[in-house]
Each structure stands twice: as structure tokens, then as C-alpha cells.
NUPAMAR-904849 format. One record per residue (C-alpha): residue number from 1; y, x, z. Coordinates in nm, 2 decimals, m for minus. Layout:
REM NUPAMAR-904849
[NUM,[Y,X,Z]] ...
END
This chain:
REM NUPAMAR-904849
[1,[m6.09,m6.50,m4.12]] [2,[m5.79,m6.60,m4.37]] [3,[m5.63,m6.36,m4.54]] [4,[m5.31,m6.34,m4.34]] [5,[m5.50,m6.29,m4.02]] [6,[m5.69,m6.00,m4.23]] [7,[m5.31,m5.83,m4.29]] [8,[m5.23,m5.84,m3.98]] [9,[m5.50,m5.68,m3.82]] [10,[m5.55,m5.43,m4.07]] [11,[m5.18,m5.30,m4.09]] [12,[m5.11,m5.34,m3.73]] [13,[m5.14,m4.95,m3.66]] [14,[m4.93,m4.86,m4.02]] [15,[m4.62,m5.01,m3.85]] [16,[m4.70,m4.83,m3.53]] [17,[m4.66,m4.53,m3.72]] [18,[m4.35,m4.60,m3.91]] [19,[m4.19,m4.72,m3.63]] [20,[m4.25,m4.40,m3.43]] [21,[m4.15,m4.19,m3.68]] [22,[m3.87,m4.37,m3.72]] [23,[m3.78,m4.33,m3.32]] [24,[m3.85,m3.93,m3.38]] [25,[m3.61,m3.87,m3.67]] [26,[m3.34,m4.02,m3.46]] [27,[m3.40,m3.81,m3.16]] [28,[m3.43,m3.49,m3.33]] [29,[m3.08,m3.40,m3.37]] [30,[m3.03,m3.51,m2.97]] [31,[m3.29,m3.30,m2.94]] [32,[m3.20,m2.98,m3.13]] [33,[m2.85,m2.99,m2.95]] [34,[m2.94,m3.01,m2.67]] [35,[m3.14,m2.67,m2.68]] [36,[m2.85,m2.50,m2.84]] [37,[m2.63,m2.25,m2.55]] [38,[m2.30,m2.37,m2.53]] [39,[m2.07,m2.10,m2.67]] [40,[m1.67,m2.07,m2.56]] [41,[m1.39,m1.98,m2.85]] [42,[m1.25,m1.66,m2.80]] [43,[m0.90,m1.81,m2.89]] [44,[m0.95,m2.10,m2.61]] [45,[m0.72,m1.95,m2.28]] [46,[m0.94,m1.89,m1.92]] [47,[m0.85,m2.17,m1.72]] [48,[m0.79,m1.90,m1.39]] [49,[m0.56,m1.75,m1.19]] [50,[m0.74,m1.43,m1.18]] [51,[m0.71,m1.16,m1.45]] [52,[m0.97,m0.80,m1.47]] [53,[m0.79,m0.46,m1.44]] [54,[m0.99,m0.23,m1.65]] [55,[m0.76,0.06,m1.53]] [56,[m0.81,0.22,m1.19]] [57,[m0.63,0.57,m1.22]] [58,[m0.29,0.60,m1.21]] [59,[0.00,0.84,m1.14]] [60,[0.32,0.73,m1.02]] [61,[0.67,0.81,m0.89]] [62,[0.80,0.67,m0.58]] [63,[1.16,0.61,m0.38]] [64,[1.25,0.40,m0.12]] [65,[1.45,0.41,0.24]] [66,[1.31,0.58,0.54]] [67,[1.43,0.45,0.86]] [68,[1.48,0.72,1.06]] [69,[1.39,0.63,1.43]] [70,[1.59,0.93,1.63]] [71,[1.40,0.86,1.97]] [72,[1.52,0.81,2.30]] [73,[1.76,1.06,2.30]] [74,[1.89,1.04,1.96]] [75,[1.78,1.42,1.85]] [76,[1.54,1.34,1.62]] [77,[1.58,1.35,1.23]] [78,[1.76,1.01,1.11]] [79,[1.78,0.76,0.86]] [80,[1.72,0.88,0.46]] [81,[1.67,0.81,0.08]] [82,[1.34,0.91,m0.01]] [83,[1.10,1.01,m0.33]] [84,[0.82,1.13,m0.41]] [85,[0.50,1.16,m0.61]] [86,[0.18,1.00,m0.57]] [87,[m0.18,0.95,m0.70]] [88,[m0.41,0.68,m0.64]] [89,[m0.79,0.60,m0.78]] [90,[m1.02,0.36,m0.75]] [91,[m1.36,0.42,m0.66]] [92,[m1.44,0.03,m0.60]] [93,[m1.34,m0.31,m0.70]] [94,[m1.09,m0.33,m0.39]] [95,[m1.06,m0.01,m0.24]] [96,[m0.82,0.33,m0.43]] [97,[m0.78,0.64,m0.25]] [98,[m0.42,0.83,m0.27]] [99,[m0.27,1.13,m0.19]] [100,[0.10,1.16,m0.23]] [101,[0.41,1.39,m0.14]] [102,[0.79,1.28,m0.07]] [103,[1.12,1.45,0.01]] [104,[1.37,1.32,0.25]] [105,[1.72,1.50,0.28]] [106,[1.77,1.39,0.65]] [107,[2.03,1.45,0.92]] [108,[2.00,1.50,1.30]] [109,[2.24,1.51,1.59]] [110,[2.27,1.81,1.81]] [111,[2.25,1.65,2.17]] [112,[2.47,1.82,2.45]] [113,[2.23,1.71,2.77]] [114,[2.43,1.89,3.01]] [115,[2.76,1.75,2.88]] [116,[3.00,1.55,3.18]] [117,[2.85,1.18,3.20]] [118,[2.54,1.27,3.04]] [119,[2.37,1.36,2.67]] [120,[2.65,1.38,2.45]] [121,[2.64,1.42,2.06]] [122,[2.82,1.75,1.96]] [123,[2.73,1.79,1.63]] [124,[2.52,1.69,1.28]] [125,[2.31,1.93,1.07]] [126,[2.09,1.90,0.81]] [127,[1.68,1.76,0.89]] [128,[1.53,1.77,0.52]] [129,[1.17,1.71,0.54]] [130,[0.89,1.70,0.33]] [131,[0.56,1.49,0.39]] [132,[0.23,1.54,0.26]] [133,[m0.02,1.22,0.33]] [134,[m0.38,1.07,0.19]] [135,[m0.46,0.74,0.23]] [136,[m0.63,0.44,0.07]] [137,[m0.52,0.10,m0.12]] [138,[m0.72,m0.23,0.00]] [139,[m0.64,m0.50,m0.26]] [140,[m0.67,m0.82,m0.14]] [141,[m0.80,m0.93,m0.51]] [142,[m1.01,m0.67,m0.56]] [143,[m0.99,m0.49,m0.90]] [144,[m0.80,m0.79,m1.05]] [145,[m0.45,m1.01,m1.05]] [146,[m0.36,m1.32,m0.93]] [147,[m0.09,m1.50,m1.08]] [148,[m0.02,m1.14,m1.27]] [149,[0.06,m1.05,m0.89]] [150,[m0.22,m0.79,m0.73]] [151,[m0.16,m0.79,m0.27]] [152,[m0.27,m0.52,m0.12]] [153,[m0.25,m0.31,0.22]] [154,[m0.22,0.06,0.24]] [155,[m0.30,0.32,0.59]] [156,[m0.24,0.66,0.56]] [157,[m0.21,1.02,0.74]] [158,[m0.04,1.34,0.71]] [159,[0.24,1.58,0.84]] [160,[0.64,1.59,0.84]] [161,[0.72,1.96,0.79]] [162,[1.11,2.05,0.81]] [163,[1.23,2.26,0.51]] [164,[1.59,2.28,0.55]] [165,[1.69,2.24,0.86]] [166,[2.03,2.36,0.98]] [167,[2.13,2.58,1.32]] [168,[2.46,2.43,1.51]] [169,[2.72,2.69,1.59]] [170,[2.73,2.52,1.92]] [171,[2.40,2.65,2.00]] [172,[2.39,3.01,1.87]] [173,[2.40,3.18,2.18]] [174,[2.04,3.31,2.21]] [175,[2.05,3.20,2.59]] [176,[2.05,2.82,2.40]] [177,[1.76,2.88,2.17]] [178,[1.51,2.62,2.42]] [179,[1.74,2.38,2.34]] [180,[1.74,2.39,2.00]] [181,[1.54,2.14,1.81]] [182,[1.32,2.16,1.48]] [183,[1.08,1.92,1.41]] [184,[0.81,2.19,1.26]] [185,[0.49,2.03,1.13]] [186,[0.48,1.67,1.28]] [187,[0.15,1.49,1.25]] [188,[0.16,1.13,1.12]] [189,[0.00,0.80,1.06]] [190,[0.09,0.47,0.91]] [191,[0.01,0.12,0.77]] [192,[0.16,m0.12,0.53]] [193,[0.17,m0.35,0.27]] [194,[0.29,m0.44,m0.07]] [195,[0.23,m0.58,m0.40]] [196,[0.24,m0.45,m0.75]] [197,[0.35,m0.65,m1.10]] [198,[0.23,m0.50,m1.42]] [199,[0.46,m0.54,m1.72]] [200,[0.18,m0.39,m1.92]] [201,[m0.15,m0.27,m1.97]] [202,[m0.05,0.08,m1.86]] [203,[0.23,0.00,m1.64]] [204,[0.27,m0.13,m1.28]] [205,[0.57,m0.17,m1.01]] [206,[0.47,m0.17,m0.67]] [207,[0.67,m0.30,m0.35]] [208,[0.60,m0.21,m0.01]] [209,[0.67,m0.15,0.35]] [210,[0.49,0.12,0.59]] [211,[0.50,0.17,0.94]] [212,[0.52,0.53,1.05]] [213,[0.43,0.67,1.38]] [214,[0.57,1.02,1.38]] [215,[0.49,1.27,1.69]] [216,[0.83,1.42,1.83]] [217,[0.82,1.71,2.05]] [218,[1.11,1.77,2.28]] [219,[1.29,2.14,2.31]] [220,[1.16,2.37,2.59]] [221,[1.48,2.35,2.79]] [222,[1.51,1.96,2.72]] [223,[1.18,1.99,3.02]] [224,[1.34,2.20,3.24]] [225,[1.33,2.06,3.63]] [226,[1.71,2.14,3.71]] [227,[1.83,1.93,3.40]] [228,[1.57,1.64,3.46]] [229,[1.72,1.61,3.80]] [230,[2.07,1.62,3.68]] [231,[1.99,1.32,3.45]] [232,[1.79,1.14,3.67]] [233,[2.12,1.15,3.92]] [234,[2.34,1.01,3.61]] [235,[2.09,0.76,3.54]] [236,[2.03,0.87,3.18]] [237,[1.72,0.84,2.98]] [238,[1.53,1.13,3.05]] [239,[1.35,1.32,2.74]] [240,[1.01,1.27,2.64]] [241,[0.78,1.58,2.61]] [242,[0.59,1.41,2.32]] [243,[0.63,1.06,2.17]] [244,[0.49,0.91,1.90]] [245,[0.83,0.65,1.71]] [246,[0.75,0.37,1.51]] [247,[0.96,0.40,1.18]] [248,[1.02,0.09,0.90]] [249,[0.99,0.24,0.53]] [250,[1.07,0.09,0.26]] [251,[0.97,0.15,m0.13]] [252,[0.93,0.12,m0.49]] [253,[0.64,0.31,m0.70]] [254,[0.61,0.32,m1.07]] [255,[0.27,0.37,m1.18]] [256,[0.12,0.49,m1.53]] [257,[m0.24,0.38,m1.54]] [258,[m0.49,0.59,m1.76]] 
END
């Protein structure tokens, strides 16, 4: 066997090796990257709409525009400005319970139902009520913002209790007293919806509409056969002994979350 044939046989394996360790110190830096966990600067922005409240209780105050649906008859208590108080918490990523209290200085008509051609308006007192309510927030993103904007729905329940309400001199005869109307302690429920902005960490604005559906009870004499007969033969509305009116309310809360 020559010598050259000698060389290549005998350092056929050496050049094996360096050529594989060659082929491994190239791929261990691929290597060693690759096992690395990607990590995300702080300082790059989150490429989302969405943005976590940490903040879930919050106190605000509230006023707005009650609509003031009278009834058939027009006796009930009308159209007011409202405010208020409230208090909301959550107690889960979509869902905060509230409880809340507003003040309406309202106005009803005194109706004349006996009057020639039929009810008649004869004269305006004061109707301030005050409405106690609980209820719950649904937001539609859950515990966070979209767009900085946060959707929700609201439902609710409570009572309309008169605080101030005035007596006509029309109807101070004690023979009138059934005819004389005050709304008491009305039950009520209702269901809206709304959004709320926040300027800051600790601040939100809310905007939203509710649909009431307040029970009215008609006066005693309003029920008396005689004068359902007499209205019946004038064909005019006759008076409902209990009805429940669907009333538009409109609002603005400001909220201070802690």
C-alpha cells in the first residue's frame, strides 16, 4: 500500500470529527436561542382594544330627567329633574351590585272627573318624591374597557314614596277626601343601559337610560259606579284601579372609584 493510500485511510475518521465539530459550534447558538422564553419590553404598548379595571368600588352622584308618565287620566305625578346618590360594587368580572336613592321635585294635576264634558284639570300641586332602589350593573366587557369605553346594562327595583305632596283647595271639603290622590309608597322596577368613560384611574362618567314601570293606584271615589257610568256615557277614558306606566329616564353619574 503507498503511502498516500496509507493517509487516507488512517485519517479518514480525524476529518469526520472536525468536521462535526465544526457543524456543532455553528448550531449552538441556534440552539441556545431557541430555548430562551421570549420576554416582552415593558415600554412596548399592548396591541388591544381592551384595558383591566383594577377598581370595582365606587361611590357616585347622579342627575338626570325623569319623564313623568301621568297615566290615563293625567293625575299622576309629572315630568322632573332628578338626583341622587348611588353605590355600586363588584363582586365579579361583569356583574356590580348597587343601591342608590334620588329626589324628584314633581308636580301633578288635580283632575275634576265630574266636571261638564268630562275630567277636567282644575289645579297643580306639588308631587316631590323620593326613590329608594337595588339593582345590579352587567358590563358587556366584563371588568375591563374597550376603546377606554366600558357598555353595560342595569335592572333594578324599589319604591316611589311621596314626601311633599300638596292638598288642592278645590278638594278640601272632607266629603272630597276619595278623590284625592297621593301616590304613597309605589312599588317599582326597571331596566336600562348606558356606558361610562373614565378620565382617570379613580374617576368615571356614566350615561344612561332606564325604563320605569311605576304602579299607580287610583282614588277611592275615582271607582265609584255612579261616576264610571257618567264617563262611560261621555265617552271618556275611564280610570284604572291599578296600572303599572312605563317611564323614559334619562342620566349622568359621576363615580369615585376606591
Amino acid at each position: 500500500m503507498s503511502n498516500r493510500l496509507r493517509y487516507r485511510v488512517r485519517d479518514r475518521p480525524l476529518i469526520w470529527v472536525c468536521a462535526l465539530a465544526c457543524a456543532g459550534l455553528l448550531l449552538m447558538p441556534t440552539l441556545a436561542r431557541a430555548q430562551e422564553t421570549p420576554v416582552v419590553s415593558s415600554s412596548e404598548p399592548i396591541d388591544s382594544p381592551f384595558r383591566w379595571r383594577e377598581r370595582g368600588f365606587r361611590l357616585g352622584l347622579f342627575g338626570g330627567y325623569h319623564n313623568g308618565n301621568r297615566g290615563n287620566l293625567d293625575f299622576g305625578q309629572g315630568p322632573t329633574a332628578i338626583n341622587g346618590v348611588k353605590m355600586r360594587a363588584r363582586v365579579s368580572s361583569p356583574l356590580s351590585l348597587e343601591v342608590g336613592a334620588s329626589y324628584g321635585p314633581a308636580e301633578r294635576f288635580v283632575i275634576d272627573l265630574a266636571a261638564d264634558g268630562g275630567p277636567a284639570i282644575i289645579d297643580t300641586v306639588n308631587a316631590s318624591w323620593i326613590r329608594v332602589e337595588a339593582g345590579g350593573q352587567v358590563s358587556l366587557t366584563g371588568a375591563r374597557t374597550w376603546h377606554g369605553i366600558q357598555p353595560y346594562g342595569v335592572f333594578g327595583a324599589g319604591w316611589v314614596v311621596e314626601v311633599d305632596g300638596g292638598a288642592s283647595e278645590l278638594l278640601a271639603d272632607q266629603a272630597l277626601a276619595p278623590f284625592r290622590y297621593n301616590i304613597g309608597a309605589a312599588p317599582h322596577l326597571n331596566v336600562g343601559a348606558g356606558f361610562e368613560i373614565f378620565p382617570s384611574d379613580k374617576i368615571g362618567i356614566g350615561f344612561e337610560v332606564r325604563d320605569y314601570l311605576i304602579r299607580q293606584t287610583a282614588p277611592g271615589g275615582f271607582l265609584v259606579p255612579n261616576l264610571l257610568q257618567t264617563l262611560a256615557d261621555l265617552g271618556a277614558p275611564a280610570p284604572k284601579p291599578s296600572a303599572w306606566l312605563h317611564t323614559l329616564e334619562f342620566g349622568v353619574s359621576i363615580w369615585y372609584y376606591f
